[in-house]
Structure formats: C-alpha cells, structure tokens
C-alpha positions as CSV (number, residue, x, y, z in Angstrom):
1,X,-12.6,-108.2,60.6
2,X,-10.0,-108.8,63.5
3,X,-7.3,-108.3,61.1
4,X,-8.3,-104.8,60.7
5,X,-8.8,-104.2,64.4
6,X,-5.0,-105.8,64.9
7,X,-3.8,-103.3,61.9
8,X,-5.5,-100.4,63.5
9,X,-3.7,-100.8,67.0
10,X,-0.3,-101.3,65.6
11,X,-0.8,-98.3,63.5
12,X,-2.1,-96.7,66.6
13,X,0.9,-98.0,68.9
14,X,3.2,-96.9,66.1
15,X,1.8,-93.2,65.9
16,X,2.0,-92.8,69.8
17,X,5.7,-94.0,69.7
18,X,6.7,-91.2,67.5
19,X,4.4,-88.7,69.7
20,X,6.0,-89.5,72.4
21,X,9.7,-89.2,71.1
22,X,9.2,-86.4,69.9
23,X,7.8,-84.8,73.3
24,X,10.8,-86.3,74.5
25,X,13.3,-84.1,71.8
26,X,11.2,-81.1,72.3
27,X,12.4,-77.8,73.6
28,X,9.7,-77.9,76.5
29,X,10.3,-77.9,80.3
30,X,10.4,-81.4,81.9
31,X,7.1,-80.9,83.4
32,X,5.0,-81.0,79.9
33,X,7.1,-83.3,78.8
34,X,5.8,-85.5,81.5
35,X,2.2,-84.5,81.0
36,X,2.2,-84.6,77.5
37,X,3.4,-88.3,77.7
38,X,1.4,-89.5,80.5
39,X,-1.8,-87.3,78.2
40,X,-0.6,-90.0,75.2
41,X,0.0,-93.0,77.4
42,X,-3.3,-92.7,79.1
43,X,-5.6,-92.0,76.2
44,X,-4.0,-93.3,72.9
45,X,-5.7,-92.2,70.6
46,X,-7.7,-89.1,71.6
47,X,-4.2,-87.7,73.8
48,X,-2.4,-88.6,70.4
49,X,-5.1,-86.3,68.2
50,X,-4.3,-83.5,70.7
51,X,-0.8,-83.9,70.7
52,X,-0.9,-83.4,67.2
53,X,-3.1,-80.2,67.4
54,X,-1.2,-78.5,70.6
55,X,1.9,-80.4,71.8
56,X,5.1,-79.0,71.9
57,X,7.2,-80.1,68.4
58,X,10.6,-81.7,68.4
59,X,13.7,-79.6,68.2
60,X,15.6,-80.9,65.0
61,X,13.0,-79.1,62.7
C-alpha cells in the first residue's frame, strides 16, 4: 500500500513541476505568475486542479 502512496506523490510532484513551468512561460504579468506558483506550491494538489481549470497557459502553444 505505501508503494502506491510513494507513486502517487511523485506523480503529483511531477504534475506540479510542469504547472509551474508553464506559469513560468506564460504570457501573464509577474504578479500571477507569482500567485499562481505560490497557489501550486502551497496546496499541491487542489492549487494544481485549479491551475489546470483557470491558470494562465504557456506561450509556445
């Protein structure tokens, strides 16, 4: 059962690292940038689901 706890936070951890580079390359101002990554930073995996939702998307679309 820990195996799948251990699986689930990597996945997790790995999600949140692409949330938060692409907040980084989006077109928004530097000031929801910062939010948006302190929002993912702080709550993983509910400010991840509401990235996905709302956030701002990267620029090389």
């Amino acid at each position: 059962m820990d195996n799948y706890v251990g699986i689930g936070g990597l996945i997790l951890l790995a999600l949140d690292i692409w949330a938060i580079v692409s907040i980084i390359s989006s077109r928004s101002s530097t000031g929801a940038k910062v939010l948006w990554t302190l929002l993912v930073l702080v709550l993983p995996l509910v400010g991840f689901i509401i990235w996905l939702l709302a956030g701002p998307r990267s620029s090389r679309s």
